[in-house]
Backbone bond lengths (Angstrom), bond angles and torsions (degrees), N, CA, C in turn:
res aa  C-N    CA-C-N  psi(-1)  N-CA   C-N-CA  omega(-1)  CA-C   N-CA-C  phi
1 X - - - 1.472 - - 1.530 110.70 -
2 X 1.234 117.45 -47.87 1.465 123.63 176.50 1.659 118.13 -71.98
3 X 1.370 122.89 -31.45 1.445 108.31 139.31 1.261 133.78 -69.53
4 X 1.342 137.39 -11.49 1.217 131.05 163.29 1.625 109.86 -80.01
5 X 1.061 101.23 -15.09 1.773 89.18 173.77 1.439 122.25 -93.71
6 X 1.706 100.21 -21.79 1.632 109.44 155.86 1.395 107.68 -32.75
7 X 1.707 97.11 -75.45 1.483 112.22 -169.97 1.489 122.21 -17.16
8 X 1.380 95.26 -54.86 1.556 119.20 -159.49 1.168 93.87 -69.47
9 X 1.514 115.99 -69.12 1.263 119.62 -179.84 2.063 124.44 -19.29
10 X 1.441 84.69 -60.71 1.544 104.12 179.45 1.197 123.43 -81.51
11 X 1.513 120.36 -4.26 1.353 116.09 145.85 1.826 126.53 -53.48
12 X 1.889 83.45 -66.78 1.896 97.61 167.71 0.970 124.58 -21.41
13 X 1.677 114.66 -43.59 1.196 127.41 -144.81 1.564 88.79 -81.28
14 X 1.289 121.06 -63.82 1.462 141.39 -146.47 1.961 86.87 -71.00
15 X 1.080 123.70 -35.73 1.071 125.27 -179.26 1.820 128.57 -64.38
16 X 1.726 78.29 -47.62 1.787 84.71 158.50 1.090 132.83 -100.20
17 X 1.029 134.59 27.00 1.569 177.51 -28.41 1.870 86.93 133.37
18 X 1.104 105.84 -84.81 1.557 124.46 173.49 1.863 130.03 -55.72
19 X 1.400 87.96 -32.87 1.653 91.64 176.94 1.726 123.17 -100.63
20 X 1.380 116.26 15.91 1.210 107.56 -176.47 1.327 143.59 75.55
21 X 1.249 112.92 169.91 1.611 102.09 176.32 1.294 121.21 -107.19
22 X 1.240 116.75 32.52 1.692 122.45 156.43 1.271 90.61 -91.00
23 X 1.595 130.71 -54.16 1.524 106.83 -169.59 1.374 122.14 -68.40
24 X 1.359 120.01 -3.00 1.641 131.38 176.34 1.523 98.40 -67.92
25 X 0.900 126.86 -33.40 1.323 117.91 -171.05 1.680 107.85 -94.62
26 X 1.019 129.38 -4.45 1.419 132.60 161.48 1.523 111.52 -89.62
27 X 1.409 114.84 -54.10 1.178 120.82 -174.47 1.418 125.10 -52.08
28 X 1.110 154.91 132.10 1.629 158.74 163.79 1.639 104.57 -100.27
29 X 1.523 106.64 119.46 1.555 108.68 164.17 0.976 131.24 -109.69
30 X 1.956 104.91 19.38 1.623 99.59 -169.25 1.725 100.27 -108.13
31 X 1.273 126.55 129.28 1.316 105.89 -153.88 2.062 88.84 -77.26
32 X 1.396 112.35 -168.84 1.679 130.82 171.14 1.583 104.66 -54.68
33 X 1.610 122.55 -50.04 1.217 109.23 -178.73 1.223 130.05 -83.91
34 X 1.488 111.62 -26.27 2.010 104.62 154.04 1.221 107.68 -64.84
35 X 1.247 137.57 -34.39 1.727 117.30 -159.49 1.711 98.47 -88.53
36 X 1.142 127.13 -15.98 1.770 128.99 165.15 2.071 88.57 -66.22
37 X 1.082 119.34 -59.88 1.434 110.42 -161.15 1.456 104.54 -61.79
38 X 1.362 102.37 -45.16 1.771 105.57 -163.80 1.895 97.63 -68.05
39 X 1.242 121.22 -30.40 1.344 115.97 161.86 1.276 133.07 -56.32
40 X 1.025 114.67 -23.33 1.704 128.53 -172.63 1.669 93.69 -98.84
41 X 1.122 118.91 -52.97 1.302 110.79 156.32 1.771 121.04 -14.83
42 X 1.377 84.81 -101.57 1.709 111.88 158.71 1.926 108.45 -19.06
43 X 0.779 122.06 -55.85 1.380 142.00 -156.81 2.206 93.54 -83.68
44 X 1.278 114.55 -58.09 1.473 121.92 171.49 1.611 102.03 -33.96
45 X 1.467 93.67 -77.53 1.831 117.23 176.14 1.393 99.56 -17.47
46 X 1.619 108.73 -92.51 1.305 110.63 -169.09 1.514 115.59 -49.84
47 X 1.275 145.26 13.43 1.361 130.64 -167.18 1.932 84.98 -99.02
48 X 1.259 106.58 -35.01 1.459 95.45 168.30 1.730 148.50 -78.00
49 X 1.347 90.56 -6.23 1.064 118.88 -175.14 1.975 139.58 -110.32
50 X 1.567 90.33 -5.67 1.046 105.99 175.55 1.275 130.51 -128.05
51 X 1.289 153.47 175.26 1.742 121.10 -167.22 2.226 66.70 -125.99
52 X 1.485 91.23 148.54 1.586 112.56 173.67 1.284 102.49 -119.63
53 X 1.982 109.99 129.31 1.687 90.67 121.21 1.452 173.90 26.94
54 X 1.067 142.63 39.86 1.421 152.52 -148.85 1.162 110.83 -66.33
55 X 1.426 99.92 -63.03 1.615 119.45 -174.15 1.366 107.94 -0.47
56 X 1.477 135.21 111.37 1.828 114.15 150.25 1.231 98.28 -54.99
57 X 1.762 131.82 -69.05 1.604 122.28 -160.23 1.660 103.82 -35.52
58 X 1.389 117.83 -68.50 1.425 125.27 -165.34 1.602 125.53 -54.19
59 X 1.155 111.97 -48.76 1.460 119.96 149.86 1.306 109.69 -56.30
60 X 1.249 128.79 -80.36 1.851 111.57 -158.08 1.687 129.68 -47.74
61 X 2.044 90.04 -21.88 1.370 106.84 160.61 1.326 139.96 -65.09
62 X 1.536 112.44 -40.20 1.301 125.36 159.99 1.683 123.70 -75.04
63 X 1.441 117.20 -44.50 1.284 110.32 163.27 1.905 115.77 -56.08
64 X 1.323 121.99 -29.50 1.521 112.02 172.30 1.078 109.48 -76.50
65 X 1.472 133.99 -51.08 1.626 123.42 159.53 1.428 112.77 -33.55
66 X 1.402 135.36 -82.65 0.942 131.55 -179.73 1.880 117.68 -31.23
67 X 1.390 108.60 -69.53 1.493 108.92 171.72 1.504 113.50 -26.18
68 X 1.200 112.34 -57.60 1.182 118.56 -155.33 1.796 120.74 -69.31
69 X 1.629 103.33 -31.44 1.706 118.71 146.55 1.347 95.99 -51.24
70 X 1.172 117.23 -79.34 1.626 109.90 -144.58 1.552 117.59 -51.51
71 X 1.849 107.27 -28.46 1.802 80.23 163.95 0.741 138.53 -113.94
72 X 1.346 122.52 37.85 1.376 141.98 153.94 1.490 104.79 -72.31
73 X 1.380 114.78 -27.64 2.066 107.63 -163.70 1.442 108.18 -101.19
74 X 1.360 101.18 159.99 1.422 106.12 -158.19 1.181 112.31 -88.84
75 X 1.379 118.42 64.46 0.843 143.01 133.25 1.476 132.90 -151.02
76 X 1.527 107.68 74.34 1.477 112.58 -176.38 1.255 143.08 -55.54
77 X 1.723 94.33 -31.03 1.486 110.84 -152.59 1.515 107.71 -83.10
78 X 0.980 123.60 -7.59 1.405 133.81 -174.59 1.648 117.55 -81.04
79 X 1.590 139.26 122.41 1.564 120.19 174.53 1.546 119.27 -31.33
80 X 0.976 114.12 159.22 1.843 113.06 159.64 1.631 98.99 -130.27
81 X 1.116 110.13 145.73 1.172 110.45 147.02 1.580 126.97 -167.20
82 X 1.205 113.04 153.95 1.681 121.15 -147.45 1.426 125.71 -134.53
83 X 1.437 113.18 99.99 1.610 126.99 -177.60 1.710 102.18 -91.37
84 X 1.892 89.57 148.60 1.476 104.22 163.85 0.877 111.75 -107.29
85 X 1.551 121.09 115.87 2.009 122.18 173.10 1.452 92.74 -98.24
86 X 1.868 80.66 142.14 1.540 119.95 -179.98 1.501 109.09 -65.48
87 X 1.068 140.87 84.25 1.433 147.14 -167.29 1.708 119.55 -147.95
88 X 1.010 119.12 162.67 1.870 122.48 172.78 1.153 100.86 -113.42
89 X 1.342 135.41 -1.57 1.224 123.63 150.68 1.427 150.22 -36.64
90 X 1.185 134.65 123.67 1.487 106.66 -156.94 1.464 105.84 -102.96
91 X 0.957 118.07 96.03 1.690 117.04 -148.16 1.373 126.53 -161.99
92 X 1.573 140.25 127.26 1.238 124.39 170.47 1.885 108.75 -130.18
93 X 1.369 119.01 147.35 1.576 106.12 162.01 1.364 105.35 -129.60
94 X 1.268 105.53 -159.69 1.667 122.18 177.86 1.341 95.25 -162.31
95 X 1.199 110.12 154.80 1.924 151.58 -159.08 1.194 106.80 -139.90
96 X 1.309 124.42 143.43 1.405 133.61 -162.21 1.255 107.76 -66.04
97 X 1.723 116.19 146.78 0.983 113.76 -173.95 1.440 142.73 83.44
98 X 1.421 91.59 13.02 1.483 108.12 -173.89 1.875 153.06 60.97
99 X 1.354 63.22 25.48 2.036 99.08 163.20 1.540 120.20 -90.10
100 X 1.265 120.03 116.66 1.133 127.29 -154.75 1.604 113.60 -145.59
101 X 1.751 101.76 125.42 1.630 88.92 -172.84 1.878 113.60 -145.23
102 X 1.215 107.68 132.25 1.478 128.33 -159.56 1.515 97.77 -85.04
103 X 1.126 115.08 117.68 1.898 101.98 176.13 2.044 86.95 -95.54
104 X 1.943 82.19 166.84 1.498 109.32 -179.87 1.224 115.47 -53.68
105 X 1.391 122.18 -37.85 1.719 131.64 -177.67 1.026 96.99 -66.73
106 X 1.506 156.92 -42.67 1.383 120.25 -134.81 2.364 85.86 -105.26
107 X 1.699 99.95 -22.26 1.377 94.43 -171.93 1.223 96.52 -63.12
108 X 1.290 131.32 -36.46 2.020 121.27 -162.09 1.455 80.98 -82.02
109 X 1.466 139.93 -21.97 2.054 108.14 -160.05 1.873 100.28 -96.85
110 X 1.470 107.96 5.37 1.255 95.58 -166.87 1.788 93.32 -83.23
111 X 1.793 99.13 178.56 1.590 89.52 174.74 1.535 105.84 -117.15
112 X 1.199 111.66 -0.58 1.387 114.37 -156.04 1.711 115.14 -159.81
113 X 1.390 127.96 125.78 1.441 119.69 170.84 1.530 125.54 -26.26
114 X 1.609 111.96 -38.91 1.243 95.39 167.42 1.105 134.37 -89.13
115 X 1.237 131.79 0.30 1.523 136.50 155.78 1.109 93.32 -58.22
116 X 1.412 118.21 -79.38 1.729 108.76 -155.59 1.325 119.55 -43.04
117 X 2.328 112.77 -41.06 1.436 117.86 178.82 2.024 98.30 -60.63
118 X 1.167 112.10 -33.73 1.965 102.26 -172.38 1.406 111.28 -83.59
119 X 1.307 129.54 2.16 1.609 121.08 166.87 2.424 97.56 -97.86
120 X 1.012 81.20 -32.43 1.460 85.21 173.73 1.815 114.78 -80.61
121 X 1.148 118.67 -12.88 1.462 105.46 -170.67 1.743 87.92 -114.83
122 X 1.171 132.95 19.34 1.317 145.37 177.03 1.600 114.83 -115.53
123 X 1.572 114.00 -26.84 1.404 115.28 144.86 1.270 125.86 -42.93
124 X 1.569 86.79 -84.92 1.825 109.87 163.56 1.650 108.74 -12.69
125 X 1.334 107.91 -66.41 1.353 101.50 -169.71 1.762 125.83 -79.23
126 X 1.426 100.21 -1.39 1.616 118.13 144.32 1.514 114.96 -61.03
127 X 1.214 133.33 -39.21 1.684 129.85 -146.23 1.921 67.23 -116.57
128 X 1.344 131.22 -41.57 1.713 98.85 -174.47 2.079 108.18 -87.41
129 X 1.151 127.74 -5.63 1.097 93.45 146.19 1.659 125.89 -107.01
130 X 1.005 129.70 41.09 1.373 151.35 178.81 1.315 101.11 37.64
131 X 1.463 126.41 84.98 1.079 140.89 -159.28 1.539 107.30 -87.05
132 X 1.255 104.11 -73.65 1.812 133.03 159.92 1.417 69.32 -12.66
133 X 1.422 107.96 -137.91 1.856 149.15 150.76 2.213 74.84 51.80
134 X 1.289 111.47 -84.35 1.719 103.84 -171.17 1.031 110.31 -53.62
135 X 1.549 122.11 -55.58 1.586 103.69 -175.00 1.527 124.50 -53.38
136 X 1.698 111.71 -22.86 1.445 107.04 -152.68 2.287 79.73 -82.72
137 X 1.136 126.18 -37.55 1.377 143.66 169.13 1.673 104.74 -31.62
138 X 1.548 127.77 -68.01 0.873 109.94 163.70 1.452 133.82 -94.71
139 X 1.135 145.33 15.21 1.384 166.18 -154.96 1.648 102.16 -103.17
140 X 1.804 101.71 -62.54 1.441 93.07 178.93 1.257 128.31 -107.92
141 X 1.292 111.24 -9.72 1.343 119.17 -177.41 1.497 120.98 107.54
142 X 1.494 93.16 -175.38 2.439 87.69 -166.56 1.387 94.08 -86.59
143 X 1.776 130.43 -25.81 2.010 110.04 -163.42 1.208 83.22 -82.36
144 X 1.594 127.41 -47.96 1.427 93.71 -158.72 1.767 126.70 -85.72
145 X 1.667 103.39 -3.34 1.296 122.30 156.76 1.905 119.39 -34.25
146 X 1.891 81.62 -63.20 1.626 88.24 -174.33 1.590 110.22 -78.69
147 X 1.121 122.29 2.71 1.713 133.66 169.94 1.504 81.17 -68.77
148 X 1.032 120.63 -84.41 2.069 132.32 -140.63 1.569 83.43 -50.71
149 X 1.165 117.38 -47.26 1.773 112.30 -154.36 1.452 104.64 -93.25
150 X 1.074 107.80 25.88 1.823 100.99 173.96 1.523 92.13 -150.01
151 X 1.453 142.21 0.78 0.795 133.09 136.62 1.797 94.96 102.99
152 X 1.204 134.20 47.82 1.041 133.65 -144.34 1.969 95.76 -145.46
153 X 1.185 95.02 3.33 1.428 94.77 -176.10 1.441 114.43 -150.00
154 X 1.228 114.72 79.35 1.587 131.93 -164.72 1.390 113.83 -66.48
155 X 0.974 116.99 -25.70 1.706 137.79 -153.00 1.885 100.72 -72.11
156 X 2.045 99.17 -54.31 1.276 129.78 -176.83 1.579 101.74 -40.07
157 X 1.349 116.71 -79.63 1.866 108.26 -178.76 1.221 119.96 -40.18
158 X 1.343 123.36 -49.82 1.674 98.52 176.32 1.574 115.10 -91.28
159 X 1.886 137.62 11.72 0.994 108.00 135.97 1.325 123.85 -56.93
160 X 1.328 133.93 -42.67 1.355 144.30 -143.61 2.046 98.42 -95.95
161 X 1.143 121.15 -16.82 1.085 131.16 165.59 1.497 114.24 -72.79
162 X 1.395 111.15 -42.99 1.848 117.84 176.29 1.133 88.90 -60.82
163 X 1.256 130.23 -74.48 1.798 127.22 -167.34 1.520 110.30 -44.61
164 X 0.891 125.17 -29.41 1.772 125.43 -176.87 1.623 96.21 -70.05
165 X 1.380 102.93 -53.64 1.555 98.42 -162.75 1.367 105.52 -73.92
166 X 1.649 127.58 -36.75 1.379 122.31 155.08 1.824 137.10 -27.08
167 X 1.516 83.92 -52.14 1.529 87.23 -167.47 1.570 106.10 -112.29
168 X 1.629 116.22 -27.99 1.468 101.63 -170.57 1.364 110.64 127.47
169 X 1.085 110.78 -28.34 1.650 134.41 -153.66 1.568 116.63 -129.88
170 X 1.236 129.02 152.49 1.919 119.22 159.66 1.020 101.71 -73.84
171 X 1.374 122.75 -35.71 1.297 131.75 -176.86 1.656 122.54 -172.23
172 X 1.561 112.78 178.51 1.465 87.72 178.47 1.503 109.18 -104.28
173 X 1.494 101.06 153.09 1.394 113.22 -176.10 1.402 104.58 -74.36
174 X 1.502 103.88 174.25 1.763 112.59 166.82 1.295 103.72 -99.40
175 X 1.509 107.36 165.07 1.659 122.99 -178.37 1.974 87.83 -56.02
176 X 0.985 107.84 -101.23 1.310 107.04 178.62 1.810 113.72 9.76
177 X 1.130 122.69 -88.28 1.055 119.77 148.44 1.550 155.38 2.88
178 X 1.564 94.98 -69.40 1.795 105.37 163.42 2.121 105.23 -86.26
179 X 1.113 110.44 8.98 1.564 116.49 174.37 1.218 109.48 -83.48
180 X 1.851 114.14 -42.59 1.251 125.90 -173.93 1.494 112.87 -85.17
181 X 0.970 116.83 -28.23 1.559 132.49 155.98 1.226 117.69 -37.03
182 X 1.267 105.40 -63.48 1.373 125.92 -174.38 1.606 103.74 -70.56
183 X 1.292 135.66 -31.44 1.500 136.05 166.11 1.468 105.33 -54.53
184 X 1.487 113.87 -48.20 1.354 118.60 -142.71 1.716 83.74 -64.22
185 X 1.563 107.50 -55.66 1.091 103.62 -147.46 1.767 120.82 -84.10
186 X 1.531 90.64 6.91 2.110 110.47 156.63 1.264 114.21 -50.39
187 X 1.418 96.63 -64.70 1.304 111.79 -160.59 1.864 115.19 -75.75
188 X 1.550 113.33 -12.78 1.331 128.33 -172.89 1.697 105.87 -77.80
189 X 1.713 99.58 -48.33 1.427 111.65 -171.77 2.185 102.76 -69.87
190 X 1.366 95.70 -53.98 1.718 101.17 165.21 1.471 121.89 -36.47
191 X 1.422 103.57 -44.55 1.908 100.01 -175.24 1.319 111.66 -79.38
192 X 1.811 131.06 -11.67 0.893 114.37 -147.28 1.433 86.78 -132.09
193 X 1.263 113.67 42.03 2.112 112.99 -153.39 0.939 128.17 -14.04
194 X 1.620 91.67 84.35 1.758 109.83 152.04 1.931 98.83 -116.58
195 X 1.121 81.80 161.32 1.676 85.65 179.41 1.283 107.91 -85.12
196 X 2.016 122.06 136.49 1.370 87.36 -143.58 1.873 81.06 -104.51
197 X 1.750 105.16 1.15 2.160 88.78 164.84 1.296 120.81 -62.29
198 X 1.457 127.35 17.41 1.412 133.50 160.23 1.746 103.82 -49.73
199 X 1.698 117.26 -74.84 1.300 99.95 165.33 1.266 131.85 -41.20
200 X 1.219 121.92 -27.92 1.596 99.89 168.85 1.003 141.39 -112.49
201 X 1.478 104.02 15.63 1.717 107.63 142.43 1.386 112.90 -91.53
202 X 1.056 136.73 11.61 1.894 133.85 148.84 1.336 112.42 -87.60
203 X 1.245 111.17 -24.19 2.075 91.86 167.21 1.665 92.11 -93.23
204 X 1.649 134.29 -6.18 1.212 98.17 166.66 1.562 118.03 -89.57
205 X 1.149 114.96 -9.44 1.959 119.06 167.89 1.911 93.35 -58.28
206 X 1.648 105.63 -53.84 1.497 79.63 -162.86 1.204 108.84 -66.23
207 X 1.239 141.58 -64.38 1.386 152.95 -165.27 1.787 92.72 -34.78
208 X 1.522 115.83 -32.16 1.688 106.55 -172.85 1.581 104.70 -61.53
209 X 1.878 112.16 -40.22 0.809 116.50 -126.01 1.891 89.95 -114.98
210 X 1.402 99.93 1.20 1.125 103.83 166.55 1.797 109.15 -85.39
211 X 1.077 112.15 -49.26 1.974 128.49 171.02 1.403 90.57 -35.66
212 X 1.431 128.15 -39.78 1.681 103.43 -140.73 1.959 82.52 -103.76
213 X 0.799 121.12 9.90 1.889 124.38 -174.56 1.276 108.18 95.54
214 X 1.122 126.94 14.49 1.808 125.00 142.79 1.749 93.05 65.89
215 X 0.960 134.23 -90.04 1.648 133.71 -150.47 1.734 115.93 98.90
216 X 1.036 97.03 177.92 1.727 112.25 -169.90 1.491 97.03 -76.43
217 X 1.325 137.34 -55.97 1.177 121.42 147.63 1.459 144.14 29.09
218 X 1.356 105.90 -73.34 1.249 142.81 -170.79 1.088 117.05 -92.57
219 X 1.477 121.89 -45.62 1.257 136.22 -154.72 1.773 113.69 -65.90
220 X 1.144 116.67 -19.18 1.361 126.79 176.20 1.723 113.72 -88.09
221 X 1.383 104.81 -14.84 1.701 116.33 167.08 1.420 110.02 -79.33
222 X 1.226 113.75 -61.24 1.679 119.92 -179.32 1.812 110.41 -50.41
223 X 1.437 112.96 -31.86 1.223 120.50 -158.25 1.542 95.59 -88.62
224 X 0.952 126.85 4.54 1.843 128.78 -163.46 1.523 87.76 -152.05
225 X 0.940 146.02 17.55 1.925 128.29 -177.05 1.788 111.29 -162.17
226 X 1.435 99.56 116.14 1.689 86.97 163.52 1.320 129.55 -63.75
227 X 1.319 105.97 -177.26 1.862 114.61 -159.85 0.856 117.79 -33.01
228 X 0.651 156.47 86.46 1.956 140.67 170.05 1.661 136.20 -49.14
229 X 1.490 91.13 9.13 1.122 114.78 173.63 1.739 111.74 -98.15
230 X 1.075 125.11 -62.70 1.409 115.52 145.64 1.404 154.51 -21.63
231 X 1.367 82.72 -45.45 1.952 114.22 173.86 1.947 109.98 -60.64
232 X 2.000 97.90 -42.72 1.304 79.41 -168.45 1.498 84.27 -108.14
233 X 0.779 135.23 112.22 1.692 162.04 179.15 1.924 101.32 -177.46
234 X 1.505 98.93 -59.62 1.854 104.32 173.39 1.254 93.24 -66.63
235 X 1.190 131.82 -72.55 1.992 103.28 -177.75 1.100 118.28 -35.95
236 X 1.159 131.19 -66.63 1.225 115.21 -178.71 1.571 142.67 -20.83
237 X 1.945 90.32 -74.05 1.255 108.80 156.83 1.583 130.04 -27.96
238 X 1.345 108.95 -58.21 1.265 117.73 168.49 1.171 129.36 -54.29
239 X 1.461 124.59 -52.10 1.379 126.49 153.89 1.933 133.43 -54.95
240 X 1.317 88.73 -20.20 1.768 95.79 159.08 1.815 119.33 -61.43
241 X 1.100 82.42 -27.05 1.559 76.57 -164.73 1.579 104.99 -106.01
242 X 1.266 114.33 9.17 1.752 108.08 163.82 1.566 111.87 -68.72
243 X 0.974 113.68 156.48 1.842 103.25 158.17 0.977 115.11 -58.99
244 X 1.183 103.65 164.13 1.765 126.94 -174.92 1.834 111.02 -78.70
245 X 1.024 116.25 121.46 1.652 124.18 -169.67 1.483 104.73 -148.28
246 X 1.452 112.52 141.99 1.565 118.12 153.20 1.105 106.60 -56.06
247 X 1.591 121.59 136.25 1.278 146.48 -156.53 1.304 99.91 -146.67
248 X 1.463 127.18 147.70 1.367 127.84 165.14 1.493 93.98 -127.47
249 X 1.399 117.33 157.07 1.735 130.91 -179.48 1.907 95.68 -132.14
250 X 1.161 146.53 -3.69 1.115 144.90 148.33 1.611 139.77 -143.75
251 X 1.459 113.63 162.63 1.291 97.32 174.05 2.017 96.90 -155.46
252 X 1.296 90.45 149.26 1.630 122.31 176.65 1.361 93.07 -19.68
253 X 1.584 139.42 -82.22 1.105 149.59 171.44 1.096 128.22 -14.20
254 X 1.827 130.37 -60.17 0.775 113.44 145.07 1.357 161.11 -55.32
255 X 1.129 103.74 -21.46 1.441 115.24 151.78 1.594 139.85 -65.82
256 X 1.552 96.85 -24.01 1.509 102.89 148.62 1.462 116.13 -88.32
257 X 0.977 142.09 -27.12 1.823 129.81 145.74 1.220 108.20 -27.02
258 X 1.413 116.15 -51.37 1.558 112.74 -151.02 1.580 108.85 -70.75
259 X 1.633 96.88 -48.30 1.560 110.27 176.14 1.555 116.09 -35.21
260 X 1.218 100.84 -63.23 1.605 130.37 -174.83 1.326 99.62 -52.22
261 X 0.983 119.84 -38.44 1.484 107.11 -174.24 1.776 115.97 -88.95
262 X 1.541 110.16 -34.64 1.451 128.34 158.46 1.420 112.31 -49.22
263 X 1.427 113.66 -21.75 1.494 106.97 -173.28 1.567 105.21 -99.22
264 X 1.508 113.43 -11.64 1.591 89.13 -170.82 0.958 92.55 101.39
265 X 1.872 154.53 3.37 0.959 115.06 172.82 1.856 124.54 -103.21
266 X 1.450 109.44 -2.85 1.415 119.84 -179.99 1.470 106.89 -61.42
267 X 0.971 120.64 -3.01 2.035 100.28 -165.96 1.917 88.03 -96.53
């Protein structure tokens, strides 16, 4: 099995060899079952590295929110699963393979379930167009590509794990990228009625809250994400043009999450 994936491997290679690095950035070489492993990977790492959440209420709440995007998005078939780190950060990412994690800051700054469901169904739509998986494609290149995916280079996850916990991110995405994100996660909050201009009144809190001097807080969002002032104008847009549906943007529940967590009581 592990020479046939050489094989494969070293075909790709020889192939993109020839096409350049515009097609590096389209191309993905990590197939579905390394990027599930290299996630769990990823996912091990951080269990040491980050302080979580306890809460059953708070977790089972956010993992059913979350669930409940993910199978609606097109990409179902894959696990999800979803931690709250203890942080003031206002911030969420995802790691290959469908590991996904909400810090404490952004649940107390949101105002409403659907903010919180549209920064979360905008992950999602990071891990469904396998975002990670391209960037790490053109970022590092094809030897050390076929290192990560054959498992030959141990060292790589927990550099690339320090950088997560550094910045927020595996890495930073392209505009392109957090645009499609931002589609994914329209259409996630729409199928599953939430209203999906929830995201874009949370890049308009930040963008407020960037005007007024933002704080340390924040500062790890701005440093990993374009404007957010722009973004929710394209939400918008995008959500204009779905059909017209009963939509809900909150519920009772979350707002007791939110409390609970404002109080000190999630850890």
């Amino acid at each position: 099995m592990v020479h046939r994936r050489r094989v494969t491997v070293a075909i790709a290679l020889a192939f993109l060899a020839t096409a350049g690095c515009a097609a590096l950035s389209q191309i993905n070489l990590v197939s579905e079952q390394d990027e599930l492993a290299m996630g769990a990977q990823f996912a091990t790492e951080l269990e040491g590295e980050l302080e979580f959440i306890e809460d059953p209420f708070v977790v089972a709440y956010v993992d059913s929110l979350g669930q409940e995007l993910a199978r609606v998005s097109k990409r179902n078939h894959i696990p999800y699963t979803f931690h709250v780190v203890d942080t003031d950060d206002v911030n969420a990412f995802a790691v290959p393979g469908g590991y996904l994690y909400v810090n404490r800051g952004l649940i107390e700054a949101a105002d409403t379930e659907a903010e919180l469901a549209g920064v979360l169904g905008h992950e999602i739509g990071h891990v469904v167009g396998k975002h990670s998986a391209r960037q790490l494609s053109q970022q590092y290149g094809l030897q050390v590509l076929a290192g990560l995916a054959l498992g030959d280079d141990p060292n790589m996850v927990a550099e690339l794990t320090a950088s997560i916990v550094a910045t927020g991110t595996i890495m930073k995405y392209s505009r392109d990228m957090e645009s499609e994100a931002d589609a994914h996660g329209v259409q996630e909050l729409y199928d599953v009625g939430l209203d999906p201009r929830g995201l874009a009144t949370f890049f308009d809190k930040l963008e407020a809250m960037r005007g007024e001097g933002g704080g340390s807080s924040l500062e790890m969002f701005f440093s990993t994400h374009p404007d957010p002032g722009a973004r929710a104008a394209d939400v918008r847009a995008r959500a204009a043009r779905l059909p017209p549906k009963d939509l809900r943007s909150d519920s009772p529940r979350f707002h007791e999450v939110q409390d609970r967590v404002r109080a000190g009581q999630g850890g």
